[in-house]
N, CA, C, O and CB atoms as a CASP TS submission, in Angstrom:
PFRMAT TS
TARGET T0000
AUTHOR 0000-0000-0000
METHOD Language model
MODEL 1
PARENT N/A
ATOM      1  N   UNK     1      68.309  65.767  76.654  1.00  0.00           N
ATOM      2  CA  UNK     1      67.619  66.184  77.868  1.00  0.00           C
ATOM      3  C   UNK     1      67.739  67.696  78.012  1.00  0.00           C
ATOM      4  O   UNK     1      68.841  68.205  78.218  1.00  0.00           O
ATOM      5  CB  UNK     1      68.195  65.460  79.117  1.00  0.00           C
ATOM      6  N   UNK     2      66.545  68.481  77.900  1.00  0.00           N
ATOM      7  CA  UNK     2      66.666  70.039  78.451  1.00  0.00           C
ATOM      8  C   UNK     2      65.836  70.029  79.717  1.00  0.00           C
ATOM      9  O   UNK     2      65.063  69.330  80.372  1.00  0.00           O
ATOM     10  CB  UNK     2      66.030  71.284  77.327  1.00  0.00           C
ATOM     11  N   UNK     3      66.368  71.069  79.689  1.00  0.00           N
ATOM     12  CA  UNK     3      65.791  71.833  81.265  1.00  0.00           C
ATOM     13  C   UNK     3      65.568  73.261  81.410  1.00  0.00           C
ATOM     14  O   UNK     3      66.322  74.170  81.063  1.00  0.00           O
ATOM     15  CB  UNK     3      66.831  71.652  82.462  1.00  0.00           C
ATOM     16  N   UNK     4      64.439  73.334  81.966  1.00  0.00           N
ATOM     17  CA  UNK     4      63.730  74.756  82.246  1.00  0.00           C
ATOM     18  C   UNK     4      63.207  75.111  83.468  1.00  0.00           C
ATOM     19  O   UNK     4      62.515  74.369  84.165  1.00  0.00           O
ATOM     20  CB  UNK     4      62.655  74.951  81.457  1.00  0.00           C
ATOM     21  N   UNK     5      63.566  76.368  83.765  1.00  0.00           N
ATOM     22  CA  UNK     5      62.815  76.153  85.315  1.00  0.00           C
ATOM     23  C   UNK     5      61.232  76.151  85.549  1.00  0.00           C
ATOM     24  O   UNK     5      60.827  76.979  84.733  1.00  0.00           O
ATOM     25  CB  UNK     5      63.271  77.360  86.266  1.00  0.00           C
ATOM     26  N   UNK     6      60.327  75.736  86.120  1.00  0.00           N
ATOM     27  CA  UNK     6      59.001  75.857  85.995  1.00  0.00           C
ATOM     28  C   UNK     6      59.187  76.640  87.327  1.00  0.00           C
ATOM     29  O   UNK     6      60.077  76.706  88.175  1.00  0.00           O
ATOM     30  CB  UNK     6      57.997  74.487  85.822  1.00  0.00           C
ATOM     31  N   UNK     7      57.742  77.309  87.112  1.00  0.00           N
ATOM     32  CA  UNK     7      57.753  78.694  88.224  1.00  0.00           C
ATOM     33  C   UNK     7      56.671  77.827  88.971  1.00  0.00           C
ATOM     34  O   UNK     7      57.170  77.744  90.093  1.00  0.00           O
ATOM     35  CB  UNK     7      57.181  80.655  87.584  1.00  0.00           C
ATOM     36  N   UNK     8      55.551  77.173  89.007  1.00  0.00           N
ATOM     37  CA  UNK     8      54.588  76.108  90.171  1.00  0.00           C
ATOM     38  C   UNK     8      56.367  75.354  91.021  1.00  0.00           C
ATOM     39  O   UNK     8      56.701  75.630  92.174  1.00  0.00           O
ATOM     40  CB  UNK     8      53.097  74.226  88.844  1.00  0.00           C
ATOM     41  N   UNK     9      56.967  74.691  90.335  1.00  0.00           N
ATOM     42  CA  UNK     9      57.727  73.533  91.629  1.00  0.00           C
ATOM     43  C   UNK     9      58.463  74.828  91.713  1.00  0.00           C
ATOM     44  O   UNK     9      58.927  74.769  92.851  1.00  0.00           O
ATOM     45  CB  UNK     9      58.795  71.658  91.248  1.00  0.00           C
ATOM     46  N   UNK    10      58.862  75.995  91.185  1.00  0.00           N
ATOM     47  CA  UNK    10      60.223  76.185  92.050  1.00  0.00           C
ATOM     48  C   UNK    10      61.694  75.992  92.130  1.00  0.00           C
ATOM     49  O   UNK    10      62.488  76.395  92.980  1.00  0.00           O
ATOM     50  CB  UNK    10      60.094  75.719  92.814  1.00  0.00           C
ATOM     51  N   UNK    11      61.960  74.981  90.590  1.00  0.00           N
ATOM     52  CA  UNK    11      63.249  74.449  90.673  1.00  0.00           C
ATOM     53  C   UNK    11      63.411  74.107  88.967  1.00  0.00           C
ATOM     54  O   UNK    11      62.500  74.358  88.178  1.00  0.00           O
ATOM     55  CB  UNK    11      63.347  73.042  91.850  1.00  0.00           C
ATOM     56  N   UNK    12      64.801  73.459  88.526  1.00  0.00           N
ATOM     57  CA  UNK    12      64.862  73.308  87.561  1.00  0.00           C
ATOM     58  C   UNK    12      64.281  71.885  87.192  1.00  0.00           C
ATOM     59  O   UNK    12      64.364  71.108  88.144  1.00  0.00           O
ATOM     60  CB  UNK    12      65.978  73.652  87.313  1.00  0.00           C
ATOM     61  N   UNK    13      63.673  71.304  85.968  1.00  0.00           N
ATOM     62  CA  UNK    13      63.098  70.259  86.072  1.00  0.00           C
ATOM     63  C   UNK    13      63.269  69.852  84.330  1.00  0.00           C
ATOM     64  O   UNK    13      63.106  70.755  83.510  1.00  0.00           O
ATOM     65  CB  UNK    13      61.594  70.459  86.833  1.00  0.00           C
ATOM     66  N   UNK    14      63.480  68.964  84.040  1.00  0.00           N
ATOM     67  CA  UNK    14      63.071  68.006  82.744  1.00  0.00           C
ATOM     68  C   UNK    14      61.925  68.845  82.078  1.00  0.00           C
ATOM     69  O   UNK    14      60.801  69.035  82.543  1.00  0.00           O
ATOM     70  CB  UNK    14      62.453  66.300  83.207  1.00  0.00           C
ATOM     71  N   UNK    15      62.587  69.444  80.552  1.00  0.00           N
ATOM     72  CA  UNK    15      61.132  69.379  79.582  1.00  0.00           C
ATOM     73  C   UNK    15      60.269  68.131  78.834  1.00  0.00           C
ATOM     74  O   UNK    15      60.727  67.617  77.813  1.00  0.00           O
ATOM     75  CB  UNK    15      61.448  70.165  78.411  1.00  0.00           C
ATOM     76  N   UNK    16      59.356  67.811  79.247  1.00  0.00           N
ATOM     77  CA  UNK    16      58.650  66.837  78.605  1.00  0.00           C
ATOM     78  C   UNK    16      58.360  67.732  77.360  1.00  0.00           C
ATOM     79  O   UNK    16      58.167  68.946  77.423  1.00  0.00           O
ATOM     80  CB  UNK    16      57.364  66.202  79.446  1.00  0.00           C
ATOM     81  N   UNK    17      58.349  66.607  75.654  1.00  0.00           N
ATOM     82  CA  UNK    17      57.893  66.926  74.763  1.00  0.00           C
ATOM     83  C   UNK    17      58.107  68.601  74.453  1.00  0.00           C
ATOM     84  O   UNK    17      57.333  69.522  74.193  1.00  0.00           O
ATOM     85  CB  UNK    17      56.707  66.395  74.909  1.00  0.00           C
ATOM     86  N   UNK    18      59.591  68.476  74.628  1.00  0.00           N
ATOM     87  CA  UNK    18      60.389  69.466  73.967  1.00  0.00           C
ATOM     88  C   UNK    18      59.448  70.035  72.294  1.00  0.00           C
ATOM     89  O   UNK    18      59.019  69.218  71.479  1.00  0.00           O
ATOM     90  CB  UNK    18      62.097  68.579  73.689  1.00  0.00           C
ATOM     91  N   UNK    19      59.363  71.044  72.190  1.00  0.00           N
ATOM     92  CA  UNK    19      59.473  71.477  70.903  1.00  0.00           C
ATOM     93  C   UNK    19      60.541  73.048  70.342  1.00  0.00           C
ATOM     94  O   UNK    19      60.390  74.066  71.018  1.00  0.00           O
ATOM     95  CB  UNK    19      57.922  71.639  70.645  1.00  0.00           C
ATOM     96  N   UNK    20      61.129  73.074  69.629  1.00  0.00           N
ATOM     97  CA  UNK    20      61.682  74.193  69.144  1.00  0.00           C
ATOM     98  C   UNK    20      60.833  75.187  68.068  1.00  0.00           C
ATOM     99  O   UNK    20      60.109  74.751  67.174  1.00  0.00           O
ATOM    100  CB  UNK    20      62.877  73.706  68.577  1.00  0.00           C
ATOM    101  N   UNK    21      61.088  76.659  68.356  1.00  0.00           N
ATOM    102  CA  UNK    21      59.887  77.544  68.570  1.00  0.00           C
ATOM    103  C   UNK    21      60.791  78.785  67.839  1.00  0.00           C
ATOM    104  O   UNK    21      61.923  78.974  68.283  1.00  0.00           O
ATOM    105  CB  UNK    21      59.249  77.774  70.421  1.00  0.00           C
ATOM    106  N   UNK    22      60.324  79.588  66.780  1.00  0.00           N
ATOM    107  CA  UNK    22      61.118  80.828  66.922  1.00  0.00           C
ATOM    108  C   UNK    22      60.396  81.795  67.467  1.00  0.00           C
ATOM    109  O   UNK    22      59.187  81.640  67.293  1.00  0.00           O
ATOM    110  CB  UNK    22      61.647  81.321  65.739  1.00  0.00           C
ATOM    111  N   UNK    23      60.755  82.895  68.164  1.00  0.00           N
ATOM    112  CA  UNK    23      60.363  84.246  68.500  1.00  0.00           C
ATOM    113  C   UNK    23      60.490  84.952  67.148  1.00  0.00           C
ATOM    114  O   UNK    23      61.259  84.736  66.212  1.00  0.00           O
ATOM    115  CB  UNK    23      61.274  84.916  69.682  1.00  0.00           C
ATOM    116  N   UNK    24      59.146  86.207  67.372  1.00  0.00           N
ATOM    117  CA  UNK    24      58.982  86.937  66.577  1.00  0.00           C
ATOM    118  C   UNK    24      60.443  87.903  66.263  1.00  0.00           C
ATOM    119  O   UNK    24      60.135  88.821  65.503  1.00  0.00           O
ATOM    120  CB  UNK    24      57.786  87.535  67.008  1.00  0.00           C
ATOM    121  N   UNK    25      61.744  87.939  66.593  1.00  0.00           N
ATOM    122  CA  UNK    25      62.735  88.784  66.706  1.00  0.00           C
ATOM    123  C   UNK    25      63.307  87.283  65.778  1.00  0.00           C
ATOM    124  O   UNK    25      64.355  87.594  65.211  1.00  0.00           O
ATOM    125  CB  UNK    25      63.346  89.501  68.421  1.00  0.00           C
ATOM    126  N   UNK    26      63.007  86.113  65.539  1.00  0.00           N
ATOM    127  CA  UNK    26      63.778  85.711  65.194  1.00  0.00           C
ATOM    128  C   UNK    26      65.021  84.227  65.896  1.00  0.00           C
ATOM    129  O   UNK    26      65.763  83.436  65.313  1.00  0.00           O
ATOM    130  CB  UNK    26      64.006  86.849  64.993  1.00  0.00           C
ATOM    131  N   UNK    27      64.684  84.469  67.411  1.00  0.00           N
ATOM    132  CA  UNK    27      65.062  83.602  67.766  1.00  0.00           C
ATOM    133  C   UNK    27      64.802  82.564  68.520  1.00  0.00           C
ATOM    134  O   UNK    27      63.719  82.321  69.052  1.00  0.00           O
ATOM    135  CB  UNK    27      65.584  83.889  67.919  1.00  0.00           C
ATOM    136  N   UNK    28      66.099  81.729  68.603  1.00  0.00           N
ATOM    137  CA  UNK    28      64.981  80.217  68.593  1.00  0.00           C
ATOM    138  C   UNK    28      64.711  80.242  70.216  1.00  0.00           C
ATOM    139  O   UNK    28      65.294  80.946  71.041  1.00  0.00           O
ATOM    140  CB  UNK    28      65.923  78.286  67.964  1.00  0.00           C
ATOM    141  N   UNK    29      63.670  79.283  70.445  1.00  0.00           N
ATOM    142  CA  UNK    29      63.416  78.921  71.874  1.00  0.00           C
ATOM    143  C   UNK    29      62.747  77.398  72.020  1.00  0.00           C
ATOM    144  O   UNK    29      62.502  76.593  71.122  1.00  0.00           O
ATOM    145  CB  UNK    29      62.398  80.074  72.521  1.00  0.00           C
ATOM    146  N   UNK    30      62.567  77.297  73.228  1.00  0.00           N
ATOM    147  CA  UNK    30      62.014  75.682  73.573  1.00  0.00           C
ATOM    148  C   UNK    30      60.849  75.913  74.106  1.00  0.00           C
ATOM    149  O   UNK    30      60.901  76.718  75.036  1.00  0.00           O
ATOM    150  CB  UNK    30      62.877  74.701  74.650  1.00  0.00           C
ATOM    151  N   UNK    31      59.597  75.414  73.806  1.00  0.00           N
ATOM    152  CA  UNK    31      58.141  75.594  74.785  1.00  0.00           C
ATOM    153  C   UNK    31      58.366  73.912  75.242  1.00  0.00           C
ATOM    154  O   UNK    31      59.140  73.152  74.660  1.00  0.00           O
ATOM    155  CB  UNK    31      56.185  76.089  73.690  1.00  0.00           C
ATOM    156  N   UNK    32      57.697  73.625  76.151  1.00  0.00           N
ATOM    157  CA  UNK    32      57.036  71.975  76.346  1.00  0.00           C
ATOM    158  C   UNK    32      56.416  72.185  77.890  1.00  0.00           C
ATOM    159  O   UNK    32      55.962  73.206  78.407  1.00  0.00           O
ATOM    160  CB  UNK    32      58.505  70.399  76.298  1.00  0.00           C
ATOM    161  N   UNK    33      56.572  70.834  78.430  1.00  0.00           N
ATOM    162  CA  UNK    33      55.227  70.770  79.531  1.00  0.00           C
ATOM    163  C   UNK    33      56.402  70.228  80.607  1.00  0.00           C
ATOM    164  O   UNK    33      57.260  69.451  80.189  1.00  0.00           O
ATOM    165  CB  UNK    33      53.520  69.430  79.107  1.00  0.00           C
ATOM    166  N   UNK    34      56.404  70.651  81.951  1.00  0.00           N
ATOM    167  CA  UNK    34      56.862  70.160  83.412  1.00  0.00           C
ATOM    168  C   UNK    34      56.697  68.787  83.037  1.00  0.00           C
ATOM    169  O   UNK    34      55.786  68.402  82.304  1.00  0.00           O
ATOM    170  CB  UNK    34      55.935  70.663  84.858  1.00  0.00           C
ATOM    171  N   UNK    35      58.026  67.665  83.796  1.00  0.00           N
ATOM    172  CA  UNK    35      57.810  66.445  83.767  1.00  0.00           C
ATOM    173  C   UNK    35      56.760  66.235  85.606  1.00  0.00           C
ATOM    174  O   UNK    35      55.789  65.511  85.825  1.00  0.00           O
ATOM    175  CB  UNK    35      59.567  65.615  83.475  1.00  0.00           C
ATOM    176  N   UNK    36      57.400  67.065  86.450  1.00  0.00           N
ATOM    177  CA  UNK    36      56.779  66.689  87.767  1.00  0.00           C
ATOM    178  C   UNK    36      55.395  67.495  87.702  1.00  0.00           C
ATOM    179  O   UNK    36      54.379  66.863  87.993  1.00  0.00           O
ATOM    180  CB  UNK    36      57.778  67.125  89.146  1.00  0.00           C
ATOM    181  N   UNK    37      55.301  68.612  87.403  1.00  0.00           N
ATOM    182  CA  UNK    37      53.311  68.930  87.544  1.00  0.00           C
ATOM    183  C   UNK    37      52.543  68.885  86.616  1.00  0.00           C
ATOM    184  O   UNK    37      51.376  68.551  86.822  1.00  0.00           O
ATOM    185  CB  UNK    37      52.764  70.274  87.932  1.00  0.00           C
ATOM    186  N   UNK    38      53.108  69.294  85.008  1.00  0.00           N
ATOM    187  CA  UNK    38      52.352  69.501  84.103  1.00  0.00           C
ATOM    188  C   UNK    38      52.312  70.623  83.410  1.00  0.00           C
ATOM    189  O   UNK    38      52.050  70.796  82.220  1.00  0.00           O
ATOM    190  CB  UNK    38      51.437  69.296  84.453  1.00  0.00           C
ATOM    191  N   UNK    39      52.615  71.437  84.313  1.00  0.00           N
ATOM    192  CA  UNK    39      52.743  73.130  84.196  1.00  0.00           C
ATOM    193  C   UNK    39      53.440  73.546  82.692  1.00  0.00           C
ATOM    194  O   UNK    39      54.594  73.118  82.675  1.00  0.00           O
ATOM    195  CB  UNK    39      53.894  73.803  85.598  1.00  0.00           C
ATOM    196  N   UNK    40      53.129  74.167  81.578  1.00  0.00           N
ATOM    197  CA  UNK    40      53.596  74.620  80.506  1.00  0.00           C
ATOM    198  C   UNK    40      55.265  75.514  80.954  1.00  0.00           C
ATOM    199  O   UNK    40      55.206  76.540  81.632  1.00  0.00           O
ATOM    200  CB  UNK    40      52.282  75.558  79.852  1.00  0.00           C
ATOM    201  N   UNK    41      56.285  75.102  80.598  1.00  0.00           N
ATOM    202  CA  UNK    41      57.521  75.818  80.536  1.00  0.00           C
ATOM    203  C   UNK    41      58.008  76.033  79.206  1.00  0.00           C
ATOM    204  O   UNK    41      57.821  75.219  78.301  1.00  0.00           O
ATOM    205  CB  UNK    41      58.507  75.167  81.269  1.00  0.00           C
ATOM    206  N   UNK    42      58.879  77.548  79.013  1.00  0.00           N
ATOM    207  CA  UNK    42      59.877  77.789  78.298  1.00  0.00           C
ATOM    208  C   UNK    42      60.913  78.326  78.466  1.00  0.00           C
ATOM    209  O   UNK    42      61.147  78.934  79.511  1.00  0.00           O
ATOM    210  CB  UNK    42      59.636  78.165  77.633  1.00  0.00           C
ATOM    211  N   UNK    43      62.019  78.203  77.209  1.00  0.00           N
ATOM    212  CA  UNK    43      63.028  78.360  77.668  1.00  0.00           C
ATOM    213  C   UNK    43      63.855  79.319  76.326  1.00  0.00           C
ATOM    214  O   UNK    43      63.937  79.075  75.122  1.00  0.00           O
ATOM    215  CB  UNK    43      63.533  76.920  78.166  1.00  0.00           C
ATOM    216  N   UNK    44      64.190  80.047  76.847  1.00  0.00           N
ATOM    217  CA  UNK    44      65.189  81.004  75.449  1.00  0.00           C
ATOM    218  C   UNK    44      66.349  80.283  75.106  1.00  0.00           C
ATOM    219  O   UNK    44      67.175  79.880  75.924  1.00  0.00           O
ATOM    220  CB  UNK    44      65.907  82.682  75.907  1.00  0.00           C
ATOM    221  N   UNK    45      66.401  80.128  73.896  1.00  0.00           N
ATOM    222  CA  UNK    45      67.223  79.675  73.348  1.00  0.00           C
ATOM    223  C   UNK    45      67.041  77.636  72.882  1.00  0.00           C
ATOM    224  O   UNK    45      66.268  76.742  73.226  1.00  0.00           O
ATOM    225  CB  UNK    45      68.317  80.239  74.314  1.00  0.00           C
ATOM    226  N   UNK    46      68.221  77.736  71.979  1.00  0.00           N
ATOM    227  CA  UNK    46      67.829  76.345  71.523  1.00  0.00           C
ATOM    228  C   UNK    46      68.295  74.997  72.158  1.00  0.00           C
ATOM    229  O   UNK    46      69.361  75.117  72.763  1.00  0.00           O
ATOM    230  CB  UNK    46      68.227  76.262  70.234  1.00  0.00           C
ATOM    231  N   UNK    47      67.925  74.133  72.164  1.00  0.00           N
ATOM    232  CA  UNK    47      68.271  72.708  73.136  1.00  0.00           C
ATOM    233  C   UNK    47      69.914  72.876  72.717  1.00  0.00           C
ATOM    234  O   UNK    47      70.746  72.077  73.148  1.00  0.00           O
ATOM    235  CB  UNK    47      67.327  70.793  72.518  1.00  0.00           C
TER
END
């Protein structure tokens, strides 16, 4: 289970359909989608 804050709710929330991502510098990160709106979140660093 990760968590990211989404900036629409306001709070910290469940990543749906986690994926791990590197940044162009090299490091890793998490993209996926809000479980409560939908809203695209990420997160620095790895699960």
């Amino acid at each position: 289970m990760s968590m990211a804050y989404c900036m629409k709710c306001r709070k910290k929330v469940e990543i749906k359909n986690p994926q791990q991502v590197k940044l162009k510098n090299g490091r890793p990160a998490t993209k996926g989608v809000c479980s409560v709106c939908g809203t695209k979140v990420f997160r620095m660093g790895s699960l």
